[in-house]
C-alpha positions as CSV (number, residue, x, y, z in Angstrom):
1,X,95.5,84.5,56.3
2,X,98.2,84.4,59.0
3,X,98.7,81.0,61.0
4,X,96.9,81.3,64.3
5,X,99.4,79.4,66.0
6,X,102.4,81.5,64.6
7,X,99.7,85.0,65.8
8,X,99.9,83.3,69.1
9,X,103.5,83.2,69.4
10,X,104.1,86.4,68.4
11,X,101.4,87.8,70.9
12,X,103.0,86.3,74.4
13,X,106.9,86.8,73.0
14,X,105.9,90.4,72.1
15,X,104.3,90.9,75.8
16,X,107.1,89.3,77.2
17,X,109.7,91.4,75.4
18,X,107.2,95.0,76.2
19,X,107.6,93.8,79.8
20,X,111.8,94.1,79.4
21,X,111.8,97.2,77.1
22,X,109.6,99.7,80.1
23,X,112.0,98.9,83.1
24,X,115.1,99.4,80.2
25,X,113.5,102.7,79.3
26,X,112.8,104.2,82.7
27,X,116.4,102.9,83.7
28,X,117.5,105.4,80.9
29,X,116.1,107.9,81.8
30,X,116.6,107.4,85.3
31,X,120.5,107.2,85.0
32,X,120.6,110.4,82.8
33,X,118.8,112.4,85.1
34,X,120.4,111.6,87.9
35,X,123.9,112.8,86.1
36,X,124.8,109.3,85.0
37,X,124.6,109.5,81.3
38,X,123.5,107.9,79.0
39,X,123.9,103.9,79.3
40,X,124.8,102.7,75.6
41,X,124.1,99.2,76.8
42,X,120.8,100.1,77.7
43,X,119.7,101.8,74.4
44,X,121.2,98.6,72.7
45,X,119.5,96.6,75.0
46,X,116.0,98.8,73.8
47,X,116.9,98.9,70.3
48,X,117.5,95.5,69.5
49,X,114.4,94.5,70.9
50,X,112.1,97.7,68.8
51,X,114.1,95.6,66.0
52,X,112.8,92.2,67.0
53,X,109.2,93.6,67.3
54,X,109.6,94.9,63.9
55,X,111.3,91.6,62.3
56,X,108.7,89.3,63.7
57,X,105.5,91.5,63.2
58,X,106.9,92.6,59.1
59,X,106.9,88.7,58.7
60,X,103.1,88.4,60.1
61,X,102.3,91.5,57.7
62,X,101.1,93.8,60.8
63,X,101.9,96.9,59.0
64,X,101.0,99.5,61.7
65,X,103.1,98.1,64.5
66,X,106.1,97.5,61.5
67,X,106.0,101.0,60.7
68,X,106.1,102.5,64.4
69,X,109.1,100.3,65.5
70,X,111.1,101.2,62.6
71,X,110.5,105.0,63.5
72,X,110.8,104.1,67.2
73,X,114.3,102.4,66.1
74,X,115.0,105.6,63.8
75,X,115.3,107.5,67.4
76,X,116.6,105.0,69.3
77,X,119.2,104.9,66.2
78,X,119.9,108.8,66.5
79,X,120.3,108.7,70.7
80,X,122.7,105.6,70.7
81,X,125.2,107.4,67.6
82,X,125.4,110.7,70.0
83,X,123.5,112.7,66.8
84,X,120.7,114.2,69.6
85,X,121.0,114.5,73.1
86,X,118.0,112.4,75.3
87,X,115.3,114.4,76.5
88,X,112.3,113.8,78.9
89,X,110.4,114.0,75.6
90,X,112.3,110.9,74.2
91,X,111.8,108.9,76.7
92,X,107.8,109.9,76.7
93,X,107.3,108.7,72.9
94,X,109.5,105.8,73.5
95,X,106.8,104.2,75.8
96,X,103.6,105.6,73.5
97,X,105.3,103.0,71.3
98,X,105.4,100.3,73.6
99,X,101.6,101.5,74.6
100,X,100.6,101.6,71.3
101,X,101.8,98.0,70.7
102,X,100.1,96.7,73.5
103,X,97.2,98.1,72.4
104,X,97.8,96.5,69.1
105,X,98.6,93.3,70.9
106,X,95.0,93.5,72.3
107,X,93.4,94.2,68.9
108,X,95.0,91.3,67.3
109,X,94.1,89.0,69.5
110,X,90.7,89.4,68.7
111,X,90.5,90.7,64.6
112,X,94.0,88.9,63.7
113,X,95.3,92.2,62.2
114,X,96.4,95.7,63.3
115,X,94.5,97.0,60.1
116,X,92.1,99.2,62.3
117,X,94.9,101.1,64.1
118,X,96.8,103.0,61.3
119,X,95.0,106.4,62.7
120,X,96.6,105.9,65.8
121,X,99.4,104.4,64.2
122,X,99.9,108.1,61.6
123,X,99.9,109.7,64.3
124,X,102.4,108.6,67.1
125,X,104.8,108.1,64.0
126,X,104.5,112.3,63.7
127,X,105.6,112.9,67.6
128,X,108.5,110.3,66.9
129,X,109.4,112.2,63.7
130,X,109.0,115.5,65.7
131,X,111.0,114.4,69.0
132,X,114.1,113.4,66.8
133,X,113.8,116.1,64.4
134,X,113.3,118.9,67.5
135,X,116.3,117.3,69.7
136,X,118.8,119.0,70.8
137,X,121.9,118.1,68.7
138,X,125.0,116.0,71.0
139,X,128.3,115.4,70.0
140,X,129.0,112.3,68.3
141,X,130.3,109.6,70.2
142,X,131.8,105.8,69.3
143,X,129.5,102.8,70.1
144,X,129.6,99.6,69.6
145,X,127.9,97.6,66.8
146,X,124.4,96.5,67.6
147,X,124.0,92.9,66.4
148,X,120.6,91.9,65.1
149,X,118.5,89.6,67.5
150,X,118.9,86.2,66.6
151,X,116.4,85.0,63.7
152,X,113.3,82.9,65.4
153,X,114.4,79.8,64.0
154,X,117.9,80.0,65.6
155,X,116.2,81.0,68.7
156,X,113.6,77.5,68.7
157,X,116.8,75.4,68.0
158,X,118.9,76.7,71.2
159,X,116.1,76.5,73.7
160,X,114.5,73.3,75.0
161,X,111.7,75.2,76.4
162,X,108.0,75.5,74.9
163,X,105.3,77.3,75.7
164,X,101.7,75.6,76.9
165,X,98.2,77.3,76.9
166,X,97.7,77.9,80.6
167,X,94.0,76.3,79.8
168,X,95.7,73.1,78.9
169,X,98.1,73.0,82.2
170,X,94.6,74.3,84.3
171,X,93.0,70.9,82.6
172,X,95.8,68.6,83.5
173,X,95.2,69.8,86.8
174,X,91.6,69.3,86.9
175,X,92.5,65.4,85.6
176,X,95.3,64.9,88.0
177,X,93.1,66.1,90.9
178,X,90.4,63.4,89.9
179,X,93.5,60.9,89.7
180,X,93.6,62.1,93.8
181,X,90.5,61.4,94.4
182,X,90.0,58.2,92.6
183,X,93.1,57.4,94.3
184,X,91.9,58.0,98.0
185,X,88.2,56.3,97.2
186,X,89.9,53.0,95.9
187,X,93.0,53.0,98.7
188,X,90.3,53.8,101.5
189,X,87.4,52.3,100.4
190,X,85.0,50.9,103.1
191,X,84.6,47.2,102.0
192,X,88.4,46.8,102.2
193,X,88.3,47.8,106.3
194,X,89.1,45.1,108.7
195,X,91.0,43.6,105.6
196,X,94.8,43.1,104.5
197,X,96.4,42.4,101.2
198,X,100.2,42.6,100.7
199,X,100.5,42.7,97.4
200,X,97.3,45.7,97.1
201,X,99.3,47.6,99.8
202,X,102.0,47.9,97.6
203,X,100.1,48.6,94.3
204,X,98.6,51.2,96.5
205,X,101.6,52.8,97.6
206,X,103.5,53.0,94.2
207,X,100.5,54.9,93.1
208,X,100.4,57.0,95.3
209,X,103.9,57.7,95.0
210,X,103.1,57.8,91.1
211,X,100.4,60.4,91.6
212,X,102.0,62.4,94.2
213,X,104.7,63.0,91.6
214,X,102.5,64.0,89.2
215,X,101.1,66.5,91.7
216,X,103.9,67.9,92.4
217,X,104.8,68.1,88.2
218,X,101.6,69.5,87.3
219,X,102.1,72.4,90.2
220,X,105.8,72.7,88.4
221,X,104.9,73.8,85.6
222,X,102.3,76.2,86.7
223,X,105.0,77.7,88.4
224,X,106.9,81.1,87.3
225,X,109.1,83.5,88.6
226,X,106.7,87.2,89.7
227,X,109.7,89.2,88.5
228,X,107.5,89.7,85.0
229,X,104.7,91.0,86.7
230,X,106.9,92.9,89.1
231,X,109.0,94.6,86.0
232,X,105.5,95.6,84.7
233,X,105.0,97.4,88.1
234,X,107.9,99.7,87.3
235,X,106.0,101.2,84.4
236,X,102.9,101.8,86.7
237,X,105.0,103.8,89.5
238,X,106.9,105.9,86.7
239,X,103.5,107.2,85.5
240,X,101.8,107.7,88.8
241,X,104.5,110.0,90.0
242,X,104.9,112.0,86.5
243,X,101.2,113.0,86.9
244,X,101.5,113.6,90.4
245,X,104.8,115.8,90.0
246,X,106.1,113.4,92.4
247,X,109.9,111.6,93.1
248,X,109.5,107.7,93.1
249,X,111.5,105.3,93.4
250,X,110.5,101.3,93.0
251,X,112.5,98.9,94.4
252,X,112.0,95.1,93.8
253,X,112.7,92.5,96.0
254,X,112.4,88.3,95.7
255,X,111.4,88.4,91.6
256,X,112.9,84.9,91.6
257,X,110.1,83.9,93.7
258,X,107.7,81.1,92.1
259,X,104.1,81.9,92.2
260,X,101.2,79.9,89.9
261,X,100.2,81.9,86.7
262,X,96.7,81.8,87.5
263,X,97.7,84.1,90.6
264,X,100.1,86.3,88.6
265,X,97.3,87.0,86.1
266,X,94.5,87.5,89.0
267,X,96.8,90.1,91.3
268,X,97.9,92.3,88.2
269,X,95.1,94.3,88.4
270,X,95.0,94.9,92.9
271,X,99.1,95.9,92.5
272,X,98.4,98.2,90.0
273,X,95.8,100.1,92.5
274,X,98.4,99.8,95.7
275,X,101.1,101.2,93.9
276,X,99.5,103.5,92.7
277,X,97.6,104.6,95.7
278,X,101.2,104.5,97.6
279,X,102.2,107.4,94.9
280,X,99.4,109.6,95.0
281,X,98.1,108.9,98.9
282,X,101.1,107.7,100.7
283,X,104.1,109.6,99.1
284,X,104.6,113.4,99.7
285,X,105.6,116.1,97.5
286,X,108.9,116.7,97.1
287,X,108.8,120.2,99.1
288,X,106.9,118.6,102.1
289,X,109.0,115.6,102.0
290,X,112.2,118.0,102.5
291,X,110.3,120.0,105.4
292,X,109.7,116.7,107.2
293,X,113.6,115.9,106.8
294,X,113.0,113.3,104.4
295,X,114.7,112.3,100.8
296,X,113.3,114.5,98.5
297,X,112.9,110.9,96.5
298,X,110.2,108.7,97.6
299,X,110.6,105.0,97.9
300,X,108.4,102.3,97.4
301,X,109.6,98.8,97.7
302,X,107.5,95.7,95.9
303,X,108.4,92.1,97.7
304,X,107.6,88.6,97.6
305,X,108.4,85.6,99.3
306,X,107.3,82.6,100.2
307,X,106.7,82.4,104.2
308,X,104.3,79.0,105.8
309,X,102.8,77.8,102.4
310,X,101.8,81.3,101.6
311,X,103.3,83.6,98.9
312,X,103.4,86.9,100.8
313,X,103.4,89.9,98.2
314,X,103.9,93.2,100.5
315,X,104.0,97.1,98.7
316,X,105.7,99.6,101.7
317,X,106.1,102.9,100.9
318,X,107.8,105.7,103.2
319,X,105.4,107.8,103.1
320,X,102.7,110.0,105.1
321,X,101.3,107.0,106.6
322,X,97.1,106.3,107.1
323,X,95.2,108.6,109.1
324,X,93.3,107.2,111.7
325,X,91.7,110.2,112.6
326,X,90.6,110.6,108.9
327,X,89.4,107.2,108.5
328,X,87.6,107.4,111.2
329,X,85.5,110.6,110.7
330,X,84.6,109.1,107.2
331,X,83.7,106.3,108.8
332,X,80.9,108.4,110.9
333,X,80.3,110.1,108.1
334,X,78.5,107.1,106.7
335,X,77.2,105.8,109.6
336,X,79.4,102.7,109.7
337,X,80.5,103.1,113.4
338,X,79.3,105.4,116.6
339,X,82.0,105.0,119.3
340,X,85.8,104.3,118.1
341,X,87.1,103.9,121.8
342,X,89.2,101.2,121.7
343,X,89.1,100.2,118.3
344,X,92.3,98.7,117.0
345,X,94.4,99.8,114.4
346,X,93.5,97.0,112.4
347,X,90.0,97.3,112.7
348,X,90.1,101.1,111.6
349,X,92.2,100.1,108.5
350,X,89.7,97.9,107.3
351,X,87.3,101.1,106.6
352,X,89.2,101.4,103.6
353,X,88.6,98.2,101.8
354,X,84.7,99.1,101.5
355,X,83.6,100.0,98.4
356,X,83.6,104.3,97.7
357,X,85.5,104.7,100.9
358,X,87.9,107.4,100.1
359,X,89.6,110.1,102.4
360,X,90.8,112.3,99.6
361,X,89.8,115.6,99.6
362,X,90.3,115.9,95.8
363,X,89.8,113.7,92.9
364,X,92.9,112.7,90.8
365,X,93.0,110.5,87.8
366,X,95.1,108.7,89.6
367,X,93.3,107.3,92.7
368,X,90.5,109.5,95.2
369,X,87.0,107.5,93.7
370,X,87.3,104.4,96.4
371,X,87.3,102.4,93.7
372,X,90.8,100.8,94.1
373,X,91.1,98.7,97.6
374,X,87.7,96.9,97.7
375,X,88.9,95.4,94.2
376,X,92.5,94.7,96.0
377,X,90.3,93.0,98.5
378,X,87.7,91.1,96.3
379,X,90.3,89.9,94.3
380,X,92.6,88.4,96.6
381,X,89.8,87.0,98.4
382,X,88.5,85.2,95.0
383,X,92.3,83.3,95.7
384,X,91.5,82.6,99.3
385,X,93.9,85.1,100.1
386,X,93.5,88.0,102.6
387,X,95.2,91.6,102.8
388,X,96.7,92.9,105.7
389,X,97.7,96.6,106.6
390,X,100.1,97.8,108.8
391,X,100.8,101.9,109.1
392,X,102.7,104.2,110.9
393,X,101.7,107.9,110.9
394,X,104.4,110.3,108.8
395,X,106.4,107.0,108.6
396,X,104.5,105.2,105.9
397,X,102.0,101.9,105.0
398,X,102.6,98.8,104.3
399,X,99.9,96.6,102.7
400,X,101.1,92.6,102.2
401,X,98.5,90.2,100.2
402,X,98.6,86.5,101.7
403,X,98.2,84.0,98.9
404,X,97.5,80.1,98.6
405,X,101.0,78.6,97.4
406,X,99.1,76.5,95.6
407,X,95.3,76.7,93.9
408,X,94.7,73.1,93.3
409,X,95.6,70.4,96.0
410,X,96.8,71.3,99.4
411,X,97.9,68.9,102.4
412,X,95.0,68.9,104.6
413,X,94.4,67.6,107.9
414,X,90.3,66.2,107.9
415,X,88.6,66.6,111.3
416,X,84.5,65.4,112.0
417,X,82.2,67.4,113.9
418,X,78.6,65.9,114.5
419,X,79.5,63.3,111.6
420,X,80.3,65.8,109.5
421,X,83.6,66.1,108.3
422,X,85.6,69.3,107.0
423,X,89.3,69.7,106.1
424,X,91.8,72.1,107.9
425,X,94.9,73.2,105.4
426,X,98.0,71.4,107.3
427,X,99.8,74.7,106.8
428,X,98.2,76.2,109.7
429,X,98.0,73.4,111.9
430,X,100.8,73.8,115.1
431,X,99.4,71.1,117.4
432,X,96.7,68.9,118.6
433,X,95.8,67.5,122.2
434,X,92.9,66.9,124.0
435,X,91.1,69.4,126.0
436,X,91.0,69.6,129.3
437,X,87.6,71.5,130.8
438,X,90.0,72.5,134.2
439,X,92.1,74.8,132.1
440,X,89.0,76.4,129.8
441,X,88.7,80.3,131.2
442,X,85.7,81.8,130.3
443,X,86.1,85.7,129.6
444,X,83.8,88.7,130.6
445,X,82.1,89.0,127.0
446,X,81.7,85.2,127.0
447,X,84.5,84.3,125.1
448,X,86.5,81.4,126.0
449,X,90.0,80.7,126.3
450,X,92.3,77.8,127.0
451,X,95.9,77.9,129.4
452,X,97.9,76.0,127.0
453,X,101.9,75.9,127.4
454,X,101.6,79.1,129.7
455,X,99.5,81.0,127.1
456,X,95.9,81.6,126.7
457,X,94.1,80.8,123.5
458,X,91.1,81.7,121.9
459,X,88.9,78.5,121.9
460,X,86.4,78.4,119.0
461,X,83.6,75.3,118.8
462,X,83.1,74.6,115.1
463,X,80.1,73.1,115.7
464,X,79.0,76.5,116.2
465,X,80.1,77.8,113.1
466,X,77.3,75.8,111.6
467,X,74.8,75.5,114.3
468,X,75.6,71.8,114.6
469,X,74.6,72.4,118.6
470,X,76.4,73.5,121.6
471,X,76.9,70.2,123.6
472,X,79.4,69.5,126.3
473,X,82.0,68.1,124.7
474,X,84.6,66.8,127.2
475,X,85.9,64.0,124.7
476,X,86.9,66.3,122.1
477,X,90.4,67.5,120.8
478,X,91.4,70.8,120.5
479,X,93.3,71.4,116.8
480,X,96.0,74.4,117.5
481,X,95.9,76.6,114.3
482,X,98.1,79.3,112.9
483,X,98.3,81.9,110.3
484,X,98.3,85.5,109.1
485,X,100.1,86.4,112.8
486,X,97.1,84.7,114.7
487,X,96.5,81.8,117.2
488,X,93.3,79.9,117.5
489,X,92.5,76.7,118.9
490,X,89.4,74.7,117.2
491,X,87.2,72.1,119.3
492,X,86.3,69.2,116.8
493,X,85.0,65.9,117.8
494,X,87.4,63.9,116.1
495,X,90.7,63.7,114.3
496,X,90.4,62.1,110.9
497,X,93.5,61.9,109.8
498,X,95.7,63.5,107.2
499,X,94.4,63.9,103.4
500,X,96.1,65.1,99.8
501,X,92.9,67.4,99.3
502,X,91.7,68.6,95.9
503,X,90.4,71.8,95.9
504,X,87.4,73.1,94.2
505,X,85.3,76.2,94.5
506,X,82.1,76.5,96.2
507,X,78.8,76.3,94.1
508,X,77.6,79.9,93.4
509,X,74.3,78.9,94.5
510,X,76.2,79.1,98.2
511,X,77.6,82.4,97.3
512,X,80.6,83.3,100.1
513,X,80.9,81.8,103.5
514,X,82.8,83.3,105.9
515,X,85.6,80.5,107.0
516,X,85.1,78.9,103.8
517,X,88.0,78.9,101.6
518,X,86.4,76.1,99.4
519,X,85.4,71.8,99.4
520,X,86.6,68.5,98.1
521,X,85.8,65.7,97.5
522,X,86.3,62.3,100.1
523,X,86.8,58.8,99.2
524,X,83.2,58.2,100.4
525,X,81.9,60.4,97.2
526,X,80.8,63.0,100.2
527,X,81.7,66.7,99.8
528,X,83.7,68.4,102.8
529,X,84.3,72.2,103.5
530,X,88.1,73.4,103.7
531,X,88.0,76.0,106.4
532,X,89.7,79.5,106.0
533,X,91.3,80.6,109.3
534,X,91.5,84.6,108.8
535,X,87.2,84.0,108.1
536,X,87.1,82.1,111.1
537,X,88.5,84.7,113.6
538,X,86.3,87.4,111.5
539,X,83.5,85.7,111.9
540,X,83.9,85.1,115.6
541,X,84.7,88.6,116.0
542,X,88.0,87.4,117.5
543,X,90.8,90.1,117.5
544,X,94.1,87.7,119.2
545,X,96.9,89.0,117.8
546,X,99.5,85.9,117.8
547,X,99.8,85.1,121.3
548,X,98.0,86.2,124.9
549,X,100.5,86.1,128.0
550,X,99.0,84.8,130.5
């Protein structure tokens, strides 16, 4: 019986080395077709890692994945000692293997063994004995020696690095987030008002410098660069444009950019259906994209950064761009609108993101069922993310996924409406005064605005948001918010003050708000609702984009 803990080790290092062997492969291939050769430090750079995979998985006794590395290394052997030229065909078996593994990988993890796969196994190890014994025969050429991978144990005693379950650093977090809020219910707690104690002040602020350091440890070592997941991306690409018979080229930008795991793991799945919607929808074929005086090449570029507390992840291809026109006579189609006069670009877009919406006029087994960009939407908005779309006709889309930095505690600013209090993420907030009735313009369709620093803002009451009432409020303060290219200002009653807030997730019983991102927890025991800003202008049907001129 194998070690579970030793299984478990070789399960994430073998994902993690998969994830490096598909960009090394494409690369290969990618370089010889375009007349560059091929790259002998690439296929060592592929071989030694077949040879890890086999060295660690003949230890564990997982015979099926042993025996299709060593024939994978058999032609990886023959290519880098110039005995067969590389092929298209090479390259294809090449990544069966790695498909097959992570298949394995998946069967493992659940029976502990790869005994059930040795069909599969038999028979990929035929094609790799085929494609090397069918190659075309290339003159011989001097390599260098390919050293061995160092053994495990050398590896564990070079490295001061270990890896932790993600459940265990998602508990930790849970327990430091109590530590918050025990934190703010004993510093503020209401039969210590009107009183002061030296020597309790500064307890209290050495713990909270104690726990804000923790925080900010915990969210550490949650943190890790997307390059993995964005390497994984090139795999997707290569295989969406082979079936399409398309040119595409991936180009990665900001991989050393920190996101949490938890949304790594979550937007795997949504970039996986943009890119390969920017393939088969948004990239031309290579003819049309030479009549329209374009590379023959497509490009699609994968970024991230980090921009206001959000990670922004945005794919942009330069391809045929939406169709509006399109969209929109779907969209009549189904009886989702009547009259599209003067509906905004951004408003059309968002046709797509409904569930079976499709413009295709033919089904691929790529994309064309609808079924990709409402789960691009759902999931992001599970993260308290949102998706935005911008598109140029014949020029090409760009879709960019807003996500929380952070999906555990956030600075947020707490503000009371009718005694009730809710918490505004700081992120977004620009500015606060207090309103004055003299500069409050009330437009045609009954929305209001506010002259503010010679603009004019959209004003939004939260009371209204929860039918607390519509009183005339000429005390109140006006909170100026802004995010995802918008400007709002929110009428509250009162400014609470600023909070260290610990999220958590709305009960299911409550399903989805619109504006509701998610609650805490306040010193007082009572629960308060973080508001989500993109909801809020959705659900006031407000359409400001960033600011009005006056």
């Amino acid at each position: 019986m194998v070690d579970r803990e030793l299984l478990e080790g070789f399960l994430a290092d073998s994902a993690e080395m998969l994830d490096q062997v598909e960009p090394y492969v494409i690369g290969l291939e990618k370089s010889f077709r375009e007349g560059g050769g091929v790259d002998k430090e690439t296929l060592n750079a592929i071989f030694r890692l077949f040879h890890s995979l086999k060295g660690a998985s003949a230890f564990l006794g997982l015979e099926n994945i042993t025996k299709v590395t060593h024939e994978a290394e058999g032609l990886l052997s023959a290519l880098r000692d110039g005995k067969i030229r590389l092929e298209g065909r090479h390259v294809d078996v090449i990544l069966e293997g790695c498909d097959f593994i992570r298949e394995a990988l998946v069967v493992i993890q659940a029976d502990g063994s790869d005994r059930g796969l040795g069909d599969r196994a038999g028979a990929l190890i035929e094609r790799i004995r085929r494609a090397l014994s069918e190659g075309p025969v290339g003159p011989t050429e001097e390599v260098s020696e390919v050293r061995s991978e160092p053994t495990q144990v050398q590896r564990d005693l070079k490295r001061s690095d270990i890896r932790v379950d993600l459940e265990k650093l998602n508990e930790l977090n849970d327990l430091i987030g109590e530590l918050v809020i025990a934190e703010t219910m004993v510093v503020r707690n209401p039969d210590l008002r009107g009183y002061r104690f030296e020597n309790f002040e500064k307890a209290a602020h050495q713990l909270h410098l104690i726990v804000r350091a923790l925080q900010d440890l915990s969210m550490s070592l949650r943190m890790v660069p997307i390059g993995g997941l964005f390497r994984r991306m090139i795999r997707v690409v290569h295989d969406a444009a082979k079936r399409t018979g398309k040119e595409v080229e991936l180009f990665i930008k900001g991989e050393e950019t920190e996101v949490d795991k938890t949304v790594i793991e979550a937007i795997a799945d949504p970039l996986v259906h943009l890119l390969r919607n920017a393939v088969d929808h948004g990239i031309e074929p290579p003819e049309e994209r030479r009549r329209l005086g374009k590379p023959q090449k497509g490009r699609i570029e994968l970024e991230a950064r980090h921009e206001g507390g959000e990670v922004l992840i945005a794919v942009r291809d330069d391809g045929r761009g939406l169709d509006r026109e399109a969209i929109l006579v779907k969209a009549k189609e189904r009886g989702l609108i009547e009259d599209a006069e003067g509906l905004p670009d951004e408003e059309v877009y968002k046709f797509i993101f409904l569930p079976g919406f499709s413009t295709a006029k033919e089904v691929t087994d790529v994309s064309g069922r609808g079924v990709g960009m409402d789960v691009v939407k759902s999931k992001v908005e599970e993260l308290r993310g949102w998706v935005e779309i911008r598109s140029q006709k014949g020029q090409g889309t760009q879709v960019i996924l807003h996500l929380p930095l952070t999906l555990a505690i956030i600075d947020g600013l707490l503000v009371e409406v009718e005694g009730v209090r809710y918490v505004i993420p700081l992120f977004l907030v620009r500015e606060l005064f207090v309103q004055d009735r003299r500069d409050l313009v009330v437009l045609p369709d009954g929305k209001a605005v506010i002259r503010h620093h010679g603009r004019l803002l959209p004003v939004v009451a939260l009371r209204s948001l929860f039918g607390l009432g519509t009183r005339d409020n000429k005390e109140g303060v006006l909170v100026v918010l802004e995010g995802h290219g918008r400007w709002v200002c929110l009428e509250v009653d009162e400014v609470v003050g600023q909070r260290d807030i610990v999220i958590k997730p709305l009960p299911k019983v409550l399903g989805r708000i619109k504006g509701v991102s998610g609650c805490t927890i306040l010193e007082d025991g009572t629960v308060s609702l973080i508001l989500d800003l993109q909801g809020l202008m959705e659900r006031f049907g407000l359409r400001v984009q960033g600011e009005i001129k006056s």
